[in-house]
N, C-alpha and C positions, 0 to 999 in steps of 0.2 A: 504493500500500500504506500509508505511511503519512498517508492522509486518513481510510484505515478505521481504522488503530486512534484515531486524535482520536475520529472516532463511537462506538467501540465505549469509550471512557473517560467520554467524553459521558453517553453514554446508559447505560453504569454507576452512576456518578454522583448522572444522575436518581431511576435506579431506589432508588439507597441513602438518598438525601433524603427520596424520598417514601415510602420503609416506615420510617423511623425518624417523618417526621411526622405519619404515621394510624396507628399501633400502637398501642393500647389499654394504658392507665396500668396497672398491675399492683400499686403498692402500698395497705397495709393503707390508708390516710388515702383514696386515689381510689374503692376500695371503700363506705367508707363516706358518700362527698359523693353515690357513684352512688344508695346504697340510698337515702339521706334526698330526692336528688329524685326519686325515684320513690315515695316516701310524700306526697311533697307532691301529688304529681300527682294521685294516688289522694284525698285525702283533699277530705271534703266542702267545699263553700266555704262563708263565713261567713254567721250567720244574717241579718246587715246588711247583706251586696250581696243577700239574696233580697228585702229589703222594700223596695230601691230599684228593681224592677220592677212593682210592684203601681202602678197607676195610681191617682191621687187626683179626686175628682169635679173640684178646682181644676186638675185637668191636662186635663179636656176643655173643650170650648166648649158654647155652648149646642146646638148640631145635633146634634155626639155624645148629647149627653144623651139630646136628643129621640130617637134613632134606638134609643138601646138601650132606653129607656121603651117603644117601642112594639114592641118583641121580645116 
């Protein structure tokens, strides 16, 4: 009998650890850190990470060249 209540303290215990460390933050200040990363998320990226993907003639070789000339 008492081996079960050790478990039954145990596993109380866990359970109380583990809903105090994943409950969701509730004050005014967590609110608003949530809404602003989720404006970042959304919002478009800069006009200078799009023009670091545009390929420059000095970033192919001469075969690339060739191959898209003859497209």
């Amino acid at each position: 009998m008492p081996f079960l209540l050790v478990a039954l303290v145990v596993v109380v215990v866990g359970v109380v650890v583990l809903v105090f460390r994943n409950r969701e933050p509730r004050s005014m200040e967590s609110g608003i850190d949530a809404y602003e990363r989720q404006r970042e998320a959304l919002r478009p990226p800069e006009r200078d990470s799009l023009d670091d993907n545009v390929l420059d003639e000095d970033d192919l070789d001469e075969d690339d060249l060739d191959e898209m000339r003859d497209r």
